[in-house]
C-alpha positions as CSV (number, residue, x, y, z in Angstrom):
1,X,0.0,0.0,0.0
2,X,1.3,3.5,-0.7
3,X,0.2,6.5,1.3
4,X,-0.7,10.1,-0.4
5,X,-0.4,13.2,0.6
6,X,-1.3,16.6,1.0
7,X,0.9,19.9,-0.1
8,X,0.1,23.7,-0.5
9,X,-0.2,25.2,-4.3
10,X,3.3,26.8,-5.2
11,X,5.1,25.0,-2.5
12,X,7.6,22.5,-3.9
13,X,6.0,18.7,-3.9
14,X,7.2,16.1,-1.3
15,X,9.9,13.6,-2.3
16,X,6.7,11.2,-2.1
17,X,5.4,12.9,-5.5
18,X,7.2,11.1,-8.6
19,X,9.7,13.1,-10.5
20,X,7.3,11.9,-13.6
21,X,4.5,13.6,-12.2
22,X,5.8,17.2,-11.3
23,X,5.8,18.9,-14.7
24,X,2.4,18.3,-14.6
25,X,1.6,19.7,-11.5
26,X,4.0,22.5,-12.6
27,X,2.1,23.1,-15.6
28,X,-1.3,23.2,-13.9
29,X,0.2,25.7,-11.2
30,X,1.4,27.7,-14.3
31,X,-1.9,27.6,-15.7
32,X,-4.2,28.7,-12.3
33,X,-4.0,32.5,-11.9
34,X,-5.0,32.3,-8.4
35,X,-3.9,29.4,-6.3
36,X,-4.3,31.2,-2.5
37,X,-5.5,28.5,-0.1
38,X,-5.9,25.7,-2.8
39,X,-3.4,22.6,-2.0
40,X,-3.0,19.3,-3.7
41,X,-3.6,15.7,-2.6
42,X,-1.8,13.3,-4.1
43,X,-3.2,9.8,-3.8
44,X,-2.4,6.2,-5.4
45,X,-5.1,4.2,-7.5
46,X,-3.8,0.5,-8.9
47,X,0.1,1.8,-8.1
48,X,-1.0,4.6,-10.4
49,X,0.0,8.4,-8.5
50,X,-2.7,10.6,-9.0
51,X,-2.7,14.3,-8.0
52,X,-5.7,16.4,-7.7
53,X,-5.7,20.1,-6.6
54,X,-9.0,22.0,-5.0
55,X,-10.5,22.9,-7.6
56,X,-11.0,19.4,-9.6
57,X,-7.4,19.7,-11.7
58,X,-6.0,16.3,-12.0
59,X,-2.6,15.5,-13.5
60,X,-1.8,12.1,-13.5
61,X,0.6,9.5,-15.7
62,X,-2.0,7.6,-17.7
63,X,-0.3,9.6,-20.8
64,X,2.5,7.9,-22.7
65,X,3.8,11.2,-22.8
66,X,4.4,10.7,-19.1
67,X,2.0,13.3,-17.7
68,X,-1.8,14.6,-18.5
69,X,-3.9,17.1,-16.8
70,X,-7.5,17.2,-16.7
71,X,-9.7,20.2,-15.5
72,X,-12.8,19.8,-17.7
73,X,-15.8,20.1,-16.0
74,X,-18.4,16.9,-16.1
């Protein structure tokens, strides 16, 4: 079993987050004009990381390109 994790927006992820999954998360942060109070939760599904900020963003590996993000709405 792995254990997530919980981070601040803008602050550096914990050595827990995979190098494979930051740009992702960097890109989203790059992307979210106004991140004050938001923070990130990184959690595991099938040995698959999966990050997901506040506001529904999801950046996970599923890609072959080694990252994706997600924030359409359903």
């Amino acid at each position: 079993m792995q254990l997530g994790t919980r981070w601040a927006f803008g602050d550096e992820p914990p050595r827990s987050v995979p190098t494979e999954l930051r740009p992702g998360i960097a890109a989203a942060e790059s992307g979210t004009p106004d991140g004050d109070g938001r923070h990130w939760t990184l959690t595991w599904l099938e040995g698959r990381p999966i990050a997901e900020l506040d506001d529904g963003t999801v950046v996970t590996l599923e890609a072959p390109s080694g990252g994706s993000v997600d924030d359409d709405e359903w």
